[in-house]
Every structure is written in structure tokens, then in C-alpha cells.
C-alpha positions as MATLAB code, in Angstrom:
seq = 'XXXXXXXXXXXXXXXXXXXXXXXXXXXXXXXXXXXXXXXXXXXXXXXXXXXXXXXXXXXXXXXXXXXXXXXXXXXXXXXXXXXXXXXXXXXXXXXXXXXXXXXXXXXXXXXXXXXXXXXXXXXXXXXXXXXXXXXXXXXXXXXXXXXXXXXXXXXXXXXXXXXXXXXXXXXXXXXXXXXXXXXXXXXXXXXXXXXXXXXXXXXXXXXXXXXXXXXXXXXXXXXXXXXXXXXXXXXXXXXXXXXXXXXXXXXXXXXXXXXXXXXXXXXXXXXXXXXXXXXXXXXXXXXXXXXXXXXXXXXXXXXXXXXXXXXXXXXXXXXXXXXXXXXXXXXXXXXXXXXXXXXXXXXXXXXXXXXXXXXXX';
ca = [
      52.569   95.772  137.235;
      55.317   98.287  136.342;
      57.682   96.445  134.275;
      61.521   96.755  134.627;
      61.655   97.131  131.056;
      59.358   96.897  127.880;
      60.242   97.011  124.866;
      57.574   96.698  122.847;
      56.233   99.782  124.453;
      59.971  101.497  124.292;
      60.099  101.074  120.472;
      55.928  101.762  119.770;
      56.854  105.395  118.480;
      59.567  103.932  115.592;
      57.360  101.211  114.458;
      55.939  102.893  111.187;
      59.424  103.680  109.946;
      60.312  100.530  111.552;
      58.039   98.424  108.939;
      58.812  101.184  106.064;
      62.744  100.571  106.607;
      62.298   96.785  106.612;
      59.975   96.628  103.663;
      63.185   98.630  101.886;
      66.155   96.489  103.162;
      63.656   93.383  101.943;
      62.873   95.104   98.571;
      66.922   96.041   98.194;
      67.623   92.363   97.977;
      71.405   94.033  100.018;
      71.466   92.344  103.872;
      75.034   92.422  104.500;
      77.810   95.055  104.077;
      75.131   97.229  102.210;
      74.285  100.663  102.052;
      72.250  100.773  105.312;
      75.016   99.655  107.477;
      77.102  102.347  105.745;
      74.427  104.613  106.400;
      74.474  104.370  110.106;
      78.337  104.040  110.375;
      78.213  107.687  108.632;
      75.664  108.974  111.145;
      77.264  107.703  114.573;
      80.351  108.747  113.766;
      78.943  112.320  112.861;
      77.190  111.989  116.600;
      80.419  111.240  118.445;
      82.143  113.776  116.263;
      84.653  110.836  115.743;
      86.550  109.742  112.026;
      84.984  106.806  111.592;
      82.142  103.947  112.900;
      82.325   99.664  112.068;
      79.152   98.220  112.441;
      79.857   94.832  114.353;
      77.767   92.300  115.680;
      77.311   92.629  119.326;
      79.309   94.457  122.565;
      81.132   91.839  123.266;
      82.923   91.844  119.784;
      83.417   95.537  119.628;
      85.965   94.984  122.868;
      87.384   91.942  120.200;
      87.837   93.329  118.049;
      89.143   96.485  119.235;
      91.962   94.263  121.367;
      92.802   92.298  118.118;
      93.299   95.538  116.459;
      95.973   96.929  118.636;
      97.543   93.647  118.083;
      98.934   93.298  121.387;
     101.613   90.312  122.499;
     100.352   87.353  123.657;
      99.825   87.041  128.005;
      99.915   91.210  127.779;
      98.576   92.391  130.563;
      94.937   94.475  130.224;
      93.542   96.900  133.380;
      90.202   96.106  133.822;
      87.316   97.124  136.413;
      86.324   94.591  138.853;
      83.268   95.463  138.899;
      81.788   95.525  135.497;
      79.822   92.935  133.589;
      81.762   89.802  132.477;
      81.924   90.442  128.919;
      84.539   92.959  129.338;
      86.391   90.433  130.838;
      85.678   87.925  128.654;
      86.947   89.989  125.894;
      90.277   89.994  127.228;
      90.595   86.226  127.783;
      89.172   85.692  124.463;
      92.526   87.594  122.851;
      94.729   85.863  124.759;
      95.536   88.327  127.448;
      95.591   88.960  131.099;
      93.039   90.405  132.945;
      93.837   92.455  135.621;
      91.003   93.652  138.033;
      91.006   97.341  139.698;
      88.491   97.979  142.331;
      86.106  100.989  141.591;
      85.346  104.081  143.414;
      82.064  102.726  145.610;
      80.256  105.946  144.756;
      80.842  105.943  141.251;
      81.310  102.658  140.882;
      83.494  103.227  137.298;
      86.853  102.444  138.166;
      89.207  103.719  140.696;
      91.912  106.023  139.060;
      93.597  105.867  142.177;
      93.784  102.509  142.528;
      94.872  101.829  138.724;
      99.230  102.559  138.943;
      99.693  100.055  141.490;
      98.432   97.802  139.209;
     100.466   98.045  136.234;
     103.785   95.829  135.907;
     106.000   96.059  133.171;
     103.404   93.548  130.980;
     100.468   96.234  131.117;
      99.499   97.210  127.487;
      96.101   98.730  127.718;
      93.295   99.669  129.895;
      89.782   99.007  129.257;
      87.355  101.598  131.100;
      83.379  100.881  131.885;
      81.215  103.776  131.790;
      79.150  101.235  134.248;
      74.920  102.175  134.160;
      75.475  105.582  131.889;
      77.926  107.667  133.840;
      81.513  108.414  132.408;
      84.671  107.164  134.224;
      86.864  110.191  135.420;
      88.691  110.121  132.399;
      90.827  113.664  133.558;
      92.418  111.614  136.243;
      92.313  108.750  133.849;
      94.355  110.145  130.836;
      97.433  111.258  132.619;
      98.225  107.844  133.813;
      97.677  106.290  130.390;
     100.062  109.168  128.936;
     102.251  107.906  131.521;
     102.903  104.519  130.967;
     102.091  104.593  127.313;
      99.272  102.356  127.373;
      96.289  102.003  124.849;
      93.098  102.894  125.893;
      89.412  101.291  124.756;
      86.469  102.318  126.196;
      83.456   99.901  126.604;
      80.885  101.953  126.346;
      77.681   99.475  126.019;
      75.922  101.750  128.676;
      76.229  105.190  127.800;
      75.543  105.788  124.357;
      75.677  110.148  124.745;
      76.785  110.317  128.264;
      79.710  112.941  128.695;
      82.500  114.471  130.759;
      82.904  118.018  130.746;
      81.183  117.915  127.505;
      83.379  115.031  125.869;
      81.439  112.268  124.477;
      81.770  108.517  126.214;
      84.031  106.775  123.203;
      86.192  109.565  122.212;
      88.816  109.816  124.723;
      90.436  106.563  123.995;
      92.276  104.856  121.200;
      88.584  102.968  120.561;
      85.060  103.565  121.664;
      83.084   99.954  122.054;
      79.394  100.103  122.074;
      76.672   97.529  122.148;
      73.156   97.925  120.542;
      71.135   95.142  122.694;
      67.754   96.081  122.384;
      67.599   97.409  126.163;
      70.129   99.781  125.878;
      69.531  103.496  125.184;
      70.469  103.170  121.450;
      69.258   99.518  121.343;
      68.346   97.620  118.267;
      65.745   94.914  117.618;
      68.134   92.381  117.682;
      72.407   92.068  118.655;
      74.533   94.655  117.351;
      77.447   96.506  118.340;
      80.204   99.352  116.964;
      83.466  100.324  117.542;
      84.885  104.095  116.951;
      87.937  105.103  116.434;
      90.202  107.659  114.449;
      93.012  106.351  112.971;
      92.580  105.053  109.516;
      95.047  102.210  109.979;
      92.947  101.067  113.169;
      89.597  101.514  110.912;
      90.956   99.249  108.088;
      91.776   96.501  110.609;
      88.197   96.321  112.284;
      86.996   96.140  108.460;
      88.924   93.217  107.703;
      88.715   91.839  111.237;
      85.289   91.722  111.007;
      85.420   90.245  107.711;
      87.018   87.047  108.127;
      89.840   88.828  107.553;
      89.121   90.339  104.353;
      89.341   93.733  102.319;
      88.712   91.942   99.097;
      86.251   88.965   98.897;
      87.759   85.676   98.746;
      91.169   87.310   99.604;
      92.054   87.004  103.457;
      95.234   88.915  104.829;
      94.729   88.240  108.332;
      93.024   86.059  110.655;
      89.196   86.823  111.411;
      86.394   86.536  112.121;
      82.150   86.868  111.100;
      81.375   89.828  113.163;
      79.429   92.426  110.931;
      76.243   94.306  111.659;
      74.015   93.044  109.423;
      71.617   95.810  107.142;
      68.377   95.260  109.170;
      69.458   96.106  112.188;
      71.667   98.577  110.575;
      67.901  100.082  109.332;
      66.608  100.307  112.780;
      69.237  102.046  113.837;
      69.350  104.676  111.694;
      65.453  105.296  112.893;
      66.561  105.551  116.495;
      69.714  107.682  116.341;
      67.804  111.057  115.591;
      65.786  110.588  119.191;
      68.473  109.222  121.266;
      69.058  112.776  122.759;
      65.543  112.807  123.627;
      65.922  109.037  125.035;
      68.173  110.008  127.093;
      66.663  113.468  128.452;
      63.730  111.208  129.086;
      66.018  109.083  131.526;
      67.214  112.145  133.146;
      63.904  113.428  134.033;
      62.999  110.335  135.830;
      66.349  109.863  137.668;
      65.316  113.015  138.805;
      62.092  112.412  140.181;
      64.237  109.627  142.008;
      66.141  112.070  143.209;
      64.031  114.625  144.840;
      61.943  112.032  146.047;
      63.348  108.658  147.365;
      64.349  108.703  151.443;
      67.076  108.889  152.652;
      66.920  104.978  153.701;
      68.353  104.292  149.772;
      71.838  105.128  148.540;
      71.881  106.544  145.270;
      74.246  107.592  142.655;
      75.889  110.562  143.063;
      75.628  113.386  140.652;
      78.190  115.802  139.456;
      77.796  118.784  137.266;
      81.108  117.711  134.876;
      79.187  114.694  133.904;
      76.107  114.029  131.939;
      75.170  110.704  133.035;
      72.355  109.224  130.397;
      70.954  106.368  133.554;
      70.807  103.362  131.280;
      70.710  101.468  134.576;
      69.122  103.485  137.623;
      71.062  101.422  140.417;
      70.422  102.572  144.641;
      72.065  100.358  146.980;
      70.346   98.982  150.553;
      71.779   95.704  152.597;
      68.806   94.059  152.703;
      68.467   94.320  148.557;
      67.543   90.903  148.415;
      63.924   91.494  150.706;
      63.889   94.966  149.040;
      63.218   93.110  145.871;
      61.117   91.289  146.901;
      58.708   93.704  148.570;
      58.896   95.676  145.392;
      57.948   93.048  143.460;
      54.780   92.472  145.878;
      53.945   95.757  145.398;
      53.875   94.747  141.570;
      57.030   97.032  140.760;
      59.879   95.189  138.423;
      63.605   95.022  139.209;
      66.681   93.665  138.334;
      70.184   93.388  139.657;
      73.462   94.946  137.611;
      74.769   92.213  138.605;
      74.014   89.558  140.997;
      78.364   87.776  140.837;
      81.331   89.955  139.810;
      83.259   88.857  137.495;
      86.057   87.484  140.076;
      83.679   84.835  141.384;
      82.294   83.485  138.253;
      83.188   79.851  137.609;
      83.896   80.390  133.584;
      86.924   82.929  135.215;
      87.870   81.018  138.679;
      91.014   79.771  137.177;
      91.858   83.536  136.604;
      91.171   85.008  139.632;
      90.639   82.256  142.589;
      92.287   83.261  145.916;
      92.265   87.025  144.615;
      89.712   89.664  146.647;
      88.107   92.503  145.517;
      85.598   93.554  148.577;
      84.492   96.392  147.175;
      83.196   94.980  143.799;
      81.532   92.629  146.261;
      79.527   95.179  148.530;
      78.503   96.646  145.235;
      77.153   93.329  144.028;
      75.707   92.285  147.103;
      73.470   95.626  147.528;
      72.880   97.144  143.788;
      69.102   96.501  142.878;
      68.348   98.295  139.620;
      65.046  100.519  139.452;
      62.317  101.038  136.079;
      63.885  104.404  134.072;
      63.113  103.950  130.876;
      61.839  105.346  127.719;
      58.870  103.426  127.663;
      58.202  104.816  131.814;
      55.955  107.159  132.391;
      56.741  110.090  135.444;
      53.307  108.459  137.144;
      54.792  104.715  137.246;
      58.200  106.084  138.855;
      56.085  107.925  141.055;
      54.435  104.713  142.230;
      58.100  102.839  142.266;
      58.958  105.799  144.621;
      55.972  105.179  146.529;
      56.412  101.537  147.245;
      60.100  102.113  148.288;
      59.681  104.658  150.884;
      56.771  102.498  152.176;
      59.655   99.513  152.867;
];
């Protein structure tokens, strides 16, 4: 069986300095707001070249927190991609604003600059851009129109942790950069985690107290917040991983490639662009009969999994939202997307075999 994912096998080559960093955090008798977490805040923000880092404690709450920190009116309205995962959505609703959904482009599948002005009213505040499965949004046609209408920009960037356009890092173009260290993802911890970026120091003292329950000084609480903080072990682990994510992600690129030069032309793949460095945390090809296609594949004893199986418009937690809206093209996306093994822990010889068993379909 080639496995979608494994992570025991993805994180083998850390686990000496694995044990050796959690024997120190244990031995420190420091497991929150300590010295490790500062450690890795240092070294992340060095790697996106950016001022500074927060260690938080998931994805999810680096979008929060980042909304909460631009301290936007209540009902404002937020641009969103409609076809993203439901967190970034979820993020939005959780501040107290108003989602709206633009479609993407269906070859990228990042969001549609051209589709993004006739969306904003005079309640727009911000945009929120996905760099969906590794691959940077267009942020040059981007910018302009968030110049233009003087809206804030945060970038969720849970998928492309060293993925760039035209050289520029996912997570710096923006007011903040939101990442997510799940275990699965190409800087992934062994537990939740999550950062946001940013540059302004008045922004950076806000996610440190918003993070805090509101605090700068213990027991002292200026502003409403919350327990979000990325706790020292994971902090550890991440520090171990950082130095090999450019590898990680070369890794990935290698094996998109053998994708590339070697899948038939039945399967619709992404498209590739010499502006962007796209880091394939998901692999995603497209067919409309994806549903049998995973299942012969998974005959054939090769994993899969779908990036995502219901858009955000037709979950039930957000039907209240966005019931009697369409979006078709988030839906042709989610009805034919079936995500392919690529890895760390793959080896060129299992995507070989994956290749195999799809051109035999």
C-alpha cells in the first residue's frame, strides 16, 4: 500500500534531535512562553525575511487573530475565496464579520483577481488570500486592487510554507502572513501549531497580548483575549524542522515532476509557471469520474484524499451565510479534485507506481 501520507516515516530523519530537544524542554522545567518558542519566532521570521513571528496555537487562530488585530468594525465586510478550506471562513465569522466569497481562477484555483472589484461594496475592509495546495495567489494583479480601495490584506498561508512569486515569499506581501503547523503540512509539527508574521510593531504587540488573554503583563489584561500560544514543545520541534524545509520542499518538487512528465493526458493537472515556486503541499489533478478514480486507485493499493469533498458555501455550520448564493466554479473544483501521495516521506519508485496505476484507469 502507498500511503497518502505517513508521518511517522516523514519525521524518521528528526527523531534523534526530536528526543534530545524534548528531553531539554522536560529538563528546562519552561513549557509556555519560554525560550524555545522565542527561539523559533527568531528563526521564521529570519526565513521570511519578515520583522517579526508569534507563535500561536493552530491555523485557524493565526487568521484570528490576525482579524482581531486590525480591529475591524463589527459586520465589515472580508473578500474571501470560495474555494478554500472552511477555516478561512470560519475565521471571519468567528470576528464578527462578513464573508464574502470570490470564485477562483479554475486553473489556479487561488482566487480570481478578476473577479475580486465587483465584489467590494463600501463595507469591504480586508481581503484574505489562500495560497490553496502550495502555489501563490497572483499577488501582482492582487496588490493594485488592495492599494486601490485601501483594504488590509492577510494571507493564509497554511499550505505553502516557502512557496514564492517572482521570488517573494508566501506571507510577506500582506499586512499579515497566517501559517499553520499541522503535522501534515510541509513545516508541520507533532502536534497543532500555527504563526502569524507581520511587520509593524504595533500589529506584533497586539498578537502578543491577543494571544495572551489579553495580556503584556501577567495578571494585567488591557484587552480582550484569548489562550492561543504555541506552546515550547512544539516550539522545539520546530526549530529541528525549519533548517530542512528547503529540502522538504525540493523533495515535493521532484515528485510533482515525475507527475508531470509522466501522467496522460486523460488527468488535468496544475499548471506551472516560471514566476512561481509552488512547494505541492497538496498534489491535486482533476477527472469527472474522481469518485471511481479513487476508488480504482485505492484497489490498486494507492492512497488518496480529496482537498475538499464540500466548499465552504454548502456546508451546514455556514448555510445561514450563504444559502441561495452559487459559486459553480468552486463546485466543479470540488466535485473533480482527488489529491495524489507527494510527500517527504515518498519515495520517486512509489510515485512511479501511483503513475502507473493511473494511466492504467
Amino acid at each position: 500500500m502507498i500511503p497518502y501520507e505517513n508521518l511517522k516515516r516523514l519525521n524518521q530523519p528528526f527523531e534523534e534531535e526530536f528526543k534530545a530537544r524534548f528531553n531539554a524542554v522536560i529538563e528546562s522545567g519552561h513549557y509556555i512562553l519560554g525560550p524555545k518558542l522565542e527561539l523559533i519566532e527568531q528563526e521564521f521570521a529570519a526565513y521570511l525575511s519578515s520583522k517579526y513571528c508569534v507563535g500561536v496555537s493552530n491555523g485557524l487562530d493565526a487568521i484570528i487573530l490576525a482579524l482581531r488585530a486590525l480591529d475591524l468594525p463589527a459586520g465589515s465586510e472580508v473578500i474571501v475565496p470560495s474555494n478554500t478550506y472552511i477555516a478561512t471562513v470560519l475565521a471571519v465569522v468567528a470576528c464578527g464579520l462578513t464573508p464574502v466569497l470570490v470564485e477562483p481562477d479554475i486553473h489556479t484555483y487561488n482566487i480570481d483577481p478578476a473577479k475580486i472589484e465587483q465584489a467590494i461594496t463600501s463595507k469591504t475592509k480586508a481581503m484574505i488570500v489562500v495560497h490553496l495546495y502550495g502555489k501563490v495567489c497572483d499577488m501582482e494583479a492582487i496588490m493594485p486592487i488592495k492599494q486601490k480601495h485601501g483594504l488590509y490584506l492577510v494571507e493564509d498561508c497554511a499550505q505553502a510554507h516557502g512557496a514564492t512569486y517572482k521570488n517573494k515569499l508566501a506571507g510577506t506581501f500582506g499586512e499579515f502572513g497566517a501559517f499553520s503547523f499541522y503535522p501534515t503540512k510541509n513545516l508541520g509539527a507533532l502536534g497543532d501549531g500555527g504563526a502569524v508574521v507581520c511587520n509593524d510593531d504595533k500589529y506584533r504587540d497586539t498578537l502578543l497580548q491577543l494571544r495572551n488573554y489579553g495580556s503584556s503583563r501577567k495578571y494585567y489584561n488591557d484587552i480582550v483575549g484569548y489562550n492561543n500560544r504555541l506552546d515550547e514543545m512544539q516550539a522545539a520541534f520546530l526549530s529541528v524542522k525549519l533548517p530542512h524545509l528547503n529540502k522538504m520542499n525540493a523533495h515535493r518538487n521532484k515528485l510533482a515532476g515525475l507527475y508531470f512528465d509522466n501522467l496522460s493526458s486523460d488527468f488535468i493537472l496544475p499548471v506551472r509557471d516560471n514566476d512561481y515556486f509552488d512547494v505541492y503541499h497538496i498534489f491535486n489533478i482533476r477527472h469527472e469520474r474522481r469518485d471511481e478514480l479513487q476508488q480504482y486507485l485505492l484497489d490498486k493499493g494507492v492512497g488518496t484524499v480529496i482537498h475538499y469533498p464540500v466548499p465552504p458555501h454548502r456546508q451546514k455550520a455556514l448555510m445561514n451565510i450563504f444559502e441561495g448564493k452559487e459559486f459553480p466554479i468552486a463546485d466543479e473544483i470540488h466535485n473533480t479534485t482527488l489529491s495524489l501521495p507527494c510527500s517527504f516521506c515518498h519515495t520517486e519508485s512509489e510515485i512511479m507506481a501511483v503513475v502507473e496505476a493511473l494511466n492504467s484507469f
